[in-house]
C-alpha positions as CSV (number, residue, x, y, z in Angstrom):
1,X,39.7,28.1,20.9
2,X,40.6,27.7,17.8
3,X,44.1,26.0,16.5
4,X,46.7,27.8,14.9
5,X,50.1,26.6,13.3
6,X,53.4,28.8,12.0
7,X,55.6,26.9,9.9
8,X,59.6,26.8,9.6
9,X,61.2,27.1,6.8
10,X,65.0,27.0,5.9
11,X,68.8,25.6,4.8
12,X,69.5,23.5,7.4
13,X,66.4,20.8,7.6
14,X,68.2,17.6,7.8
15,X,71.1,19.1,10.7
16,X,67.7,20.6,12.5
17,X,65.8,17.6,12.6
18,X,68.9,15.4,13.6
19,X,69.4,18.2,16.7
20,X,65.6,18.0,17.1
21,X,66.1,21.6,19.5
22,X,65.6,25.0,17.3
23,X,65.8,26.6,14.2
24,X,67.4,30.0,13.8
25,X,65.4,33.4,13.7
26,X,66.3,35.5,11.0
27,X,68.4,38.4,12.0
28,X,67.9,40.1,8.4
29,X,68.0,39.6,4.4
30,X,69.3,36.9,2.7
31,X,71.2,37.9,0.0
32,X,72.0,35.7,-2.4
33,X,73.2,36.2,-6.5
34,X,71.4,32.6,-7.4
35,X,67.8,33.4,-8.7
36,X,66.5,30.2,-8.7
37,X,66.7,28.2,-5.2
38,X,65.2,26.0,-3.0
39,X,63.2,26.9,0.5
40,X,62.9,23.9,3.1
41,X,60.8,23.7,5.8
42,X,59.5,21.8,8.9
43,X,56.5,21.8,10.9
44,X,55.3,20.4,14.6
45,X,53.9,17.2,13.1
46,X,51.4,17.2,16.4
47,X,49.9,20.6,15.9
48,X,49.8,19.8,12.3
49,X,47.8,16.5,12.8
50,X,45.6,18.6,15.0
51,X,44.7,20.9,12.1
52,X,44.2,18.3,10.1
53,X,46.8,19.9,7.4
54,X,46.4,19.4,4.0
55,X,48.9,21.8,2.1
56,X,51.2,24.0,2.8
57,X,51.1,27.7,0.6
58,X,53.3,29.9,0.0
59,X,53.2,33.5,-0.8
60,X,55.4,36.7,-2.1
61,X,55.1,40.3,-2.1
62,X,57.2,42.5,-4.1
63,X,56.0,45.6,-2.2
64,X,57.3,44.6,1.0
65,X,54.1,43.3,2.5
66,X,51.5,45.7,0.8
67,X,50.7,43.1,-1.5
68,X,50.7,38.7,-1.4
69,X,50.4,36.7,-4.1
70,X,49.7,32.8,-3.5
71,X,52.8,31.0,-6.1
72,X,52.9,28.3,-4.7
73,X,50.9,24.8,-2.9
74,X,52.4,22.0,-1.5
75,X,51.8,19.0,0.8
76,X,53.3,18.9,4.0
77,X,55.7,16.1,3.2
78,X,57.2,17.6,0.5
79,X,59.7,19.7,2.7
80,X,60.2,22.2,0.7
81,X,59.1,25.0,-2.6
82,X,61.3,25.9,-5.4
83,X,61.2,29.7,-6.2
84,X,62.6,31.0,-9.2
85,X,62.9,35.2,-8.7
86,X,61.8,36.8,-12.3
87,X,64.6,39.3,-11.6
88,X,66.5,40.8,-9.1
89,X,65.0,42.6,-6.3
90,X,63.4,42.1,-2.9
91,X,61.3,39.3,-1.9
92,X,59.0,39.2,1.1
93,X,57.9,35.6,1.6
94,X,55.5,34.1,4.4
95,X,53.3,30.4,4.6
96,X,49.8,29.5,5.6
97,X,48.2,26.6,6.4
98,X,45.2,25.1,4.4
99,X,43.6,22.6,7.3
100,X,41.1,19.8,6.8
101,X,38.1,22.4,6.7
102,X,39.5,24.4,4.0
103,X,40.2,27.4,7.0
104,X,43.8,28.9,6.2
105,X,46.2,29.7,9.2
106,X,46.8,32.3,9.9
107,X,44.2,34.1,8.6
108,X,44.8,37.7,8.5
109,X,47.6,38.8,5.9
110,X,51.1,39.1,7.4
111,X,52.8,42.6,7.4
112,X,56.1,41.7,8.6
113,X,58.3,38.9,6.4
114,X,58.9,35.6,7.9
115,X,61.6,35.5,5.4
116,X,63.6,38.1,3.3
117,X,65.5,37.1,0.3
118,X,67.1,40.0,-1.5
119,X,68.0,39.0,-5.0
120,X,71.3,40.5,-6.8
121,X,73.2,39.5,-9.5
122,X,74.8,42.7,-10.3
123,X,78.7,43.1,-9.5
124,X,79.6,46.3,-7.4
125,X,82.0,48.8,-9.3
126,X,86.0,49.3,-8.0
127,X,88.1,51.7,-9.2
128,X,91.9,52.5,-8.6
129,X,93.6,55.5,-9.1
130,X,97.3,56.2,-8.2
131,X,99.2,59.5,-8.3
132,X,102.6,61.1,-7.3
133,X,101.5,64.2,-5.5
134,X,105.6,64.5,-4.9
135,X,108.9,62.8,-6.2
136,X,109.2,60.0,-3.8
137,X,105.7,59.8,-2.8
138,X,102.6,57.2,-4.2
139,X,98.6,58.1,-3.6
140,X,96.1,55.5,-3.5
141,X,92.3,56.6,-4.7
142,X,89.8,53.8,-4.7
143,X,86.4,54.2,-4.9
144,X,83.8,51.0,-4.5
145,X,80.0,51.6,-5.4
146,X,76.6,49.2,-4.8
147,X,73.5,49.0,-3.6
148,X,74.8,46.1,-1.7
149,X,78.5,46.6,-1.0
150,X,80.2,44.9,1.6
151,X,82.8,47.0,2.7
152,X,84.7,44.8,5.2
153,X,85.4,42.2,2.1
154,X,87.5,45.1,0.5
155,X,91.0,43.6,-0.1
156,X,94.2,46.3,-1.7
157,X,97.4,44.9,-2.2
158,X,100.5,46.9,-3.5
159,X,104.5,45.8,-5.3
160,X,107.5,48.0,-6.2
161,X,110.5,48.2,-6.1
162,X,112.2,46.5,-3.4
163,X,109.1,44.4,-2.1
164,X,109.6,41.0,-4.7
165,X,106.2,40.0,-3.2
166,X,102.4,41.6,-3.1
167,X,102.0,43.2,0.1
168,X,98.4,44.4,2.2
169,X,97.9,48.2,1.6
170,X,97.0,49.0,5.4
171,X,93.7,50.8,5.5
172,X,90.3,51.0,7.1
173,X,88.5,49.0,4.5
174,X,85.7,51.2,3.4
175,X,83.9,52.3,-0.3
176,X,86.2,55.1,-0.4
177,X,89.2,56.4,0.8
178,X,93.0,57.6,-0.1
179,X,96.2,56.9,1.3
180,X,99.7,57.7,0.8
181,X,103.3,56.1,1.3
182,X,106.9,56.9,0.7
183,X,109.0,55.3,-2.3
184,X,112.1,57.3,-1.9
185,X,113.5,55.0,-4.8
186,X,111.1,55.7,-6.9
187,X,110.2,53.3,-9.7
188,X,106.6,51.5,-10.6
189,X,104.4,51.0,-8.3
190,X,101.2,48.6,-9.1
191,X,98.4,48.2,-7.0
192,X,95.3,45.6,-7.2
193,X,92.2,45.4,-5.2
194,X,88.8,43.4,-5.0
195,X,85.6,44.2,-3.2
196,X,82.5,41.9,-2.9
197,X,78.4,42.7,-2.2
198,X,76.7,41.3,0.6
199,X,75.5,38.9,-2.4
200,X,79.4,37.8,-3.2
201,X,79.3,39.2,-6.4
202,X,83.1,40.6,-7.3
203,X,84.8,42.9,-8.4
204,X,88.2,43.6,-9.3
205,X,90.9,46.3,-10.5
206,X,94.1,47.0,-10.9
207,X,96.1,50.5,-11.7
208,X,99.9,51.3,-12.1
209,X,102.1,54.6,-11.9
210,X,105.7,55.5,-12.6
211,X,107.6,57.3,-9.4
212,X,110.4,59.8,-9.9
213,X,113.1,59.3,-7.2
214,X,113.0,61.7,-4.3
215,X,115.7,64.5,-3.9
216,X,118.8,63.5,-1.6
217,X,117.9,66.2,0.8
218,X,114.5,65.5,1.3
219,X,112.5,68.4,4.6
220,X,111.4,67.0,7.3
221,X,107.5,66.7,7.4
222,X,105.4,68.1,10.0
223,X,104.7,64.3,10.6
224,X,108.3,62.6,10.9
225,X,108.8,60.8,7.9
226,X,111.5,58.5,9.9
227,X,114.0,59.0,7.2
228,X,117.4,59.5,9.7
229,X,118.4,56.1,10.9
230,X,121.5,56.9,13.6
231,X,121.5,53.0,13.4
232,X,121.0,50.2,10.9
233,X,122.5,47.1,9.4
234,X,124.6,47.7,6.9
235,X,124.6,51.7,6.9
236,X,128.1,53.4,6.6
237,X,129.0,57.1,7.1
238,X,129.1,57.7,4.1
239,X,125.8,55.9,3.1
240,X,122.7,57.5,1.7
241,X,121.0,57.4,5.2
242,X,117.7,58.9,4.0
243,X,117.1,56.7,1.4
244,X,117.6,53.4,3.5
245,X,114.2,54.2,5.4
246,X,112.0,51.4,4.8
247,X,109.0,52.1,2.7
248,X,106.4,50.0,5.1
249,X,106.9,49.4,8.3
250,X,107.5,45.7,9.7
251,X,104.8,44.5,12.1
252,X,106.5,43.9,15.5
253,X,105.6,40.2,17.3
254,X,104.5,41.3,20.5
255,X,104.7,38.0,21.9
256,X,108.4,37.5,20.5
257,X,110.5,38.9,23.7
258,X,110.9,41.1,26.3
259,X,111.5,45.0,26.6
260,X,115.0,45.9,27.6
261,X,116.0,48.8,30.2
262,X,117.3,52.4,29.4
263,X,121.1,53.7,30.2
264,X,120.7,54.8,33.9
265,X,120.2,58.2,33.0
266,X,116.7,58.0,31.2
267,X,113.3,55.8,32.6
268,X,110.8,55.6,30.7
269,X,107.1,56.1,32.2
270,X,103.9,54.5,30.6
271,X,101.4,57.4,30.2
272,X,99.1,54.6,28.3
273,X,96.1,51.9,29.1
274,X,97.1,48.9,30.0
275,X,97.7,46.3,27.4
276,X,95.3,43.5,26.8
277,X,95.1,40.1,28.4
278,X,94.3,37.0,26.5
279,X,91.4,36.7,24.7
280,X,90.3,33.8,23.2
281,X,89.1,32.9,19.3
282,X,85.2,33.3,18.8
283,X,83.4,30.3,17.6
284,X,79.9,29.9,15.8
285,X,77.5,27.5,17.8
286,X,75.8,25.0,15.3
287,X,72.9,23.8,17.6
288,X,70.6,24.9,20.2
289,X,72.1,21.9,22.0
290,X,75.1,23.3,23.1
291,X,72.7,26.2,25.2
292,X,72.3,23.9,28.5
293,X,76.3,23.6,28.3
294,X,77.4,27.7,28.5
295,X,79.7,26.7,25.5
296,X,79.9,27.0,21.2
297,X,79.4,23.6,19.4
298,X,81.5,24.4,16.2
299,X,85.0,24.5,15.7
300,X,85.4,25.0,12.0
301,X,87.9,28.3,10.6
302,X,86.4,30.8,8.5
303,X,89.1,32.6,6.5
304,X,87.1,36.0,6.6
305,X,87.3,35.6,10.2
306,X,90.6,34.8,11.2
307,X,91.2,33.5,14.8
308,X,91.6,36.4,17.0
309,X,95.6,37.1,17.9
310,X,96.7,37.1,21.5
311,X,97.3,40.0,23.0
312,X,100.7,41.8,24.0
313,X,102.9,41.5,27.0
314,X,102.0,44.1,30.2
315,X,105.1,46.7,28.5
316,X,103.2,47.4,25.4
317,X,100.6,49.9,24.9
318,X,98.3,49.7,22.5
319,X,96.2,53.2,21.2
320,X,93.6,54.2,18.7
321,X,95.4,57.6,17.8
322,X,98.5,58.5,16.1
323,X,99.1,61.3,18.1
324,X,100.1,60.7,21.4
325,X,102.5,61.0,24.8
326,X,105.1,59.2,26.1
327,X,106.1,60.2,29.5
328,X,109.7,59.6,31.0
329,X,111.7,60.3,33.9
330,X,115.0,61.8,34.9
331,X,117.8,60.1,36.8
332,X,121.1,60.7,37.7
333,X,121.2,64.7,36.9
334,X,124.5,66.0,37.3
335,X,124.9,69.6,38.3
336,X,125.5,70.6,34.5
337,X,121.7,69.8,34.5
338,X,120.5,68.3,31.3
339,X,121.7,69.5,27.9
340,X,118.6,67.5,25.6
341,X,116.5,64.6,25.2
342,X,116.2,62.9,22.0
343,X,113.6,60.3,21.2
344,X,114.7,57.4,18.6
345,X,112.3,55.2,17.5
346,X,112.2,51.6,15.6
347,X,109.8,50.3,12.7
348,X,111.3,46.8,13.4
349,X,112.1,45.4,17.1
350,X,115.1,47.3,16.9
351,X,116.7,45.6,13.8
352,X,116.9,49.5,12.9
353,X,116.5,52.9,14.7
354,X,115.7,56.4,13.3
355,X,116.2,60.1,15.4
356,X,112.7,60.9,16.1
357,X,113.8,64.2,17.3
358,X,114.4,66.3,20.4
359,X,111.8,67.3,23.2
360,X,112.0,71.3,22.8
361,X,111.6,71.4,26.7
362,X,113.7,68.2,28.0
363,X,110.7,67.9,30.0
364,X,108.2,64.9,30.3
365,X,106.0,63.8,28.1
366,X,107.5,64.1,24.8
367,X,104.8,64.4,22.0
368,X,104.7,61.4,19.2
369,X,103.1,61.7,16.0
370,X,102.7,58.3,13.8
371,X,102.0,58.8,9.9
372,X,99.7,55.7,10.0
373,X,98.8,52.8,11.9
374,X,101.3,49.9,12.9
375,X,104.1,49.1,15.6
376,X,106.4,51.5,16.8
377,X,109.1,50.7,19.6
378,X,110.7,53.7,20.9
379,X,114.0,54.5,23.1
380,X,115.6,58.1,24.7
381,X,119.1,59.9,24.8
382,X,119.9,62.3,27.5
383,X,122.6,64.4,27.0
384,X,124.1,66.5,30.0
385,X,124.9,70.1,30.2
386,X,128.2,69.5,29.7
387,X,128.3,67.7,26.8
388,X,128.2,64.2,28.2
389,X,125.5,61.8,26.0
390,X,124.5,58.5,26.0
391,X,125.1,56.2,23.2
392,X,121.6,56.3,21.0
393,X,120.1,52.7,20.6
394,X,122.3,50.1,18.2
395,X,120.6,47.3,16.0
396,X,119.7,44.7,17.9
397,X,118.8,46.4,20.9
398,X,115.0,45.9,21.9
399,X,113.1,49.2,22.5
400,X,112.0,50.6,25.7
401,X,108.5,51.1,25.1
402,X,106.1,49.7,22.0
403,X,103.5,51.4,21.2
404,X,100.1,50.1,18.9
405,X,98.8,52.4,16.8
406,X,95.5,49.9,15.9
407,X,92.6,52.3,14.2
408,X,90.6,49.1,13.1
409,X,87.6,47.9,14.5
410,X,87.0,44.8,15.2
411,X,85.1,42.6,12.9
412,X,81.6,41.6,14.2
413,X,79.1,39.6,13.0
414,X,75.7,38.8,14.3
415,X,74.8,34.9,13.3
416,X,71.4,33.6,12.9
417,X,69.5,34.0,16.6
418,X,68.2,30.2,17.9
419,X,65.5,29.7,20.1
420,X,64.3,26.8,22.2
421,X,61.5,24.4,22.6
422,X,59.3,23.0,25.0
423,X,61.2,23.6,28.4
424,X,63.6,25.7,27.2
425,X,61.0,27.9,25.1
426,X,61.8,31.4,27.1
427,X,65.5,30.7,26.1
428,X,67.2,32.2,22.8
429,X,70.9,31.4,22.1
430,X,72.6,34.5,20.8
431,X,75.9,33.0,18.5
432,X,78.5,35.8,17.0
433,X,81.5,36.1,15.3
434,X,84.5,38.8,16.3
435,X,88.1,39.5,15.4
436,X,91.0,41.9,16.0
437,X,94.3,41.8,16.4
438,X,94.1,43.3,20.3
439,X,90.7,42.7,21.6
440,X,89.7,44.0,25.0
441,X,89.4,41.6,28.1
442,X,86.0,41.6,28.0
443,X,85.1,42.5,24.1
444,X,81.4,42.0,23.6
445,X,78.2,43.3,25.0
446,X,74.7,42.5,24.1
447,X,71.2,44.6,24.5
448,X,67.7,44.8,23.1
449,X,65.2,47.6,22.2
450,X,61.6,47.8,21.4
451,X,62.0,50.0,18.7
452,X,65.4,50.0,17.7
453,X,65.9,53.9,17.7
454,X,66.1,53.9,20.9
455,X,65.8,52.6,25.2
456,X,68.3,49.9,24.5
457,X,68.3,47.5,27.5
458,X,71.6,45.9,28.9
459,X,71.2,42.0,28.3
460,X,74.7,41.6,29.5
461,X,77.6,44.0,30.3
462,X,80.7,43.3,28.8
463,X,81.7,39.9,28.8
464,X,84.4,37.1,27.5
465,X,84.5,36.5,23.5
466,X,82.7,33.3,24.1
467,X,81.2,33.2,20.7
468,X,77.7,32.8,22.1
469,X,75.8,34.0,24.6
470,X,72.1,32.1,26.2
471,X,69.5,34.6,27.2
472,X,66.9,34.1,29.3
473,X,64.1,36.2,27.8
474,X,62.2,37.7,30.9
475,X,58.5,38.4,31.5
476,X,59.0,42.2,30.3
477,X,60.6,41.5,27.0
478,X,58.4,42.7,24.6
479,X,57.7,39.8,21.3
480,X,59.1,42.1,19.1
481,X,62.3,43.9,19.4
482,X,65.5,44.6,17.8
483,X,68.9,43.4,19.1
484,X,72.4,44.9,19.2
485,X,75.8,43.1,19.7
486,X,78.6,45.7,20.1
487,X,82.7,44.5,20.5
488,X,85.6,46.6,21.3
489,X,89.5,45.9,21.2
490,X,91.8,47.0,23.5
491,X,92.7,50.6,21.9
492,X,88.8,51.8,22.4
493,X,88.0,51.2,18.8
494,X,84.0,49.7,18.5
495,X,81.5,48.2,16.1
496,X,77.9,47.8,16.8
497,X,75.7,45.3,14.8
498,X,71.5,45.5,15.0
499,X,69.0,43.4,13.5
500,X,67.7,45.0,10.4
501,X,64.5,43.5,11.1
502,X,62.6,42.9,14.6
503,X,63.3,39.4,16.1
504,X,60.0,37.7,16.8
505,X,59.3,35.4,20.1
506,X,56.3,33.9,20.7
507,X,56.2,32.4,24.2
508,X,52.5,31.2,24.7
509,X,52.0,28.7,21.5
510,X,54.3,26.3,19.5
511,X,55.9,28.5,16.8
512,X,58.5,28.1,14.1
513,X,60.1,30.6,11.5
514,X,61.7,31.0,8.4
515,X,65.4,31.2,8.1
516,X,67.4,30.5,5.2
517,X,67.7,30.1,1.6
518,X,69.1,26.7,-0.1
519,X,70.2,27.9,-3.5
520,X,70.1,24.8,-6.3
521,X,73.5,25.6,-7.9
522,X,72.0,26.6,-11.5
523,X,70.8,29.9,-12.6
């Protein structure tokens, strides 16, 4: 029978061959804004002494796999090419093996990459557009373009009046989108963002517009606007109440303290899913090694992944929607029956309160509508038939109820795939990356398919965000296939991440695959 040979190539040589377990399988393009870089590799040094190995080629195609042309010959123990890309594009690259008899292995031409570089050194286009579509009111355009765009690296920040600091514009980071926020002040309001490609090429811009102060009696929106604070620091009767509203809401500590009970005459119920338990911070593996052990070797911080928050206390509830329900009960009815219930509701922990309004029917639930994602603690009045009322919530006082508004998905990333060697050859370690602010119990769930349009197979249900996951590849797992990792948070929000590009496992000869680029530093 005659021998064959498949040759590794990648970054991470010298931390491989210390390890001395796996290299990673490629879960899709490299991008990378360098065009000239460097492309390790190792080998089996048995199966190569077998062959009788004298070089190593390498080849590209332009045409993803239609053609290959030879650029490149090297020894064995050489460890690496140097590729410089003529320009930018995509770049299909695979190795054979020239043995002692001047036979090449493999020797059919390859059809599928054993490593994809995509080559861009063209920054992605941002632009920022702000309006007043009403006295009192800001609008946010942006609009990012690219062959390559990265959405989740898109960053706005925002500063006016009253806020001496930049401050996060809270959005779904997309390439598009528009938003809009209350400046009751008026005055000028500046606004900066920055998006990068999957290459990390940047861009930036910036954009400006001058406000004109809201009238003094400003309607009430469909949406409440939360401009009628019964209670606040500071506020007097004869205080501009409506312009005192804060202009972006404070994000409530969940962890910071407890909830505090109603006046007799009002319960609150909790119409919602129950809040999250703790969930711990995912963590890249860096070897194979850490497979036998159930458990992530590395322990380094990424700062686009920041460690995942814990979740809230059992009396928050935390929702994907900013419409919603919150139930409550009765108590204490006199026979003047009830008169009204009014719904107050805090941006702050109860630092400040605001008349929501009244329930039309003084019957539960009461119906809640948000203008945009954040915290929102919430309190109720009951007022008799008679007349009789209970005080509405002071400053200070802690609300009854918080509710989550979280519309963000979590952020997932699939990380290069690892499989073993030798006894542990049927075994591939599967490592990840997730965040969010209020992750589910059980976040992350992984599955396979044959063709990736469809028939996806469970690998696991959902499990802990243990930032890695070793599967066991079975006797009815096809050698090609493509794999998804989905994660959810605890308000039902998802994101699903597949391999672009079939994963390939060979489980009946010694193989090893490309992986990585090692860009030089120089243009």
């Amino acid at each position: 029978m005659k021998a064959t040979c498949t040759i590794w190539l990648g970054v991470l040589v010298a931390v491989l061959a210390a390890v001395g377990e796996a290299a990673p399988i490629p879960a899709g393009p490299v991008y990378t804004n360098k065009p000239r870089f460097k492309i390790p590799f190792r080998y089996d040094a048995a199966e190569m002494q077998t062959l009788g190995a004298k070089e190593i080629r390498l080849y590209v195609s332009r045409d993803r796999g239609v053609n290959w042309q030879l650029i490149q010959s090297v020894s064995p123990d050489s460890g690496k090419f140097n590729f410089q890309a003529p320009a930018d594009g995509e770049y299909w690259f695979n190795v054979k093996t020239l043995d002692s008899k001047d036979r090449l292995h493999p020797e059919i031409n390859p059809t599928e990459p054993g490593l994809q570089v995509v080559v861009d050194s063209i920054p992605p286009s941002l632009k920022l557009e702000l309006k007043q579509p009403s006295p009192g009111r800001v609008q946010l355009n942006w609009n990012a373009a690219d062959e390559h765009l990265d959405p989740a690296q898109l960053r706005l920040e925002y500063i006016q009046p009253g806020t001496p600091n930049w401050q996060a514009v809270s959005i779904v980071p997309k390439a598009s989108g528009q938003t809009e926020w209350t400046i009751p002040q008026g005055g000028v309001v500046a606004v900066r963002g920055a998006i990068a490609d999957l290459a990390r090429n940047a861009a930036q811009d910036q954009a400006q517009v001058v406000i004109a102060p809201a009238d003094q009696a400003v309607p009430r929106p469909a949406v409440p606007d939360f401009r009628q604070p019964i209670a606040s620091p500071g506020s007097g009767a004869g205080g501009n109440l409506a312009q005192s509203m804060p202009d972006k809401f404070v994000a409530v500590n969940p962890a910071a303290g407890g909830v505090s009970a109603l006046a007799p005459t009002v319960g609150m119920a909790t119409p919602f899913s129950a809040a999250m338990p703790t969930s711990g911070t995912a963590r890249a593996s860096s070897s194979f090694a850490s497979m036998h052990q159930g458990v992530p070797a590395g322990d380094g911080v990424d700062p686009d992944f920041p460690a995942t928050k814990q979740a809230a206390p059992a009396r928050y509830r935390i929702v994907n929607t900013r419409q919603f329900q919150i139930g409550y009960k009765l108590q204490d009815v006199g026979p003047s029956g009830v008169g009204g219930v009014e719904l107050y509701i805090t941006p702050d922990d109860g630092a400040s309160w605001y008349k929501y309004g009244d329930d039309p029917d003084n019957q539960s639930p009461v119906s809640v509508e948000v203008p945009r994602e954040g915290t929102y603690g919430f309190a109720l009045g009951v007022k008799s038939g008679a007349g009789l009322t209970t005080e509405p919530p002071q400053p200070g006082e802690k609300p009854a109820i918080v509710v989550v508004v979280d519309q963000t998905p979590p952020r997932l990333e699939l990380l290069p795939l690892e499989q073993g060697r030798g006894r542990a050859i049927n075994k591939i370690l599967i490592p990840w990356r997730f965040s969010d602010d209020y992750p589910a119990e059980k976040p992350i769930s992984l599955s396979y398919s044959a063709t990736g349009q469809g028939g996806w197979q469970q690998i696991t249900g959902w499990q802990e965000n243990t930032g890695s996951y070793v599967w066991t590849v079975g006797p009815n797992v096809p050698s090609r296939f493509y794999l998804r990792l989905e994660g959810r948070d605890a308000a039902g929000n998802s994101q699903i991440v597949e391999t672009p590009q079939p994963v390939l496992i060979d489980l009946s000869r010694p193989t090893a695959r490309i992986i990585d680029v090692e860009t030089s530093g120089g243009r």
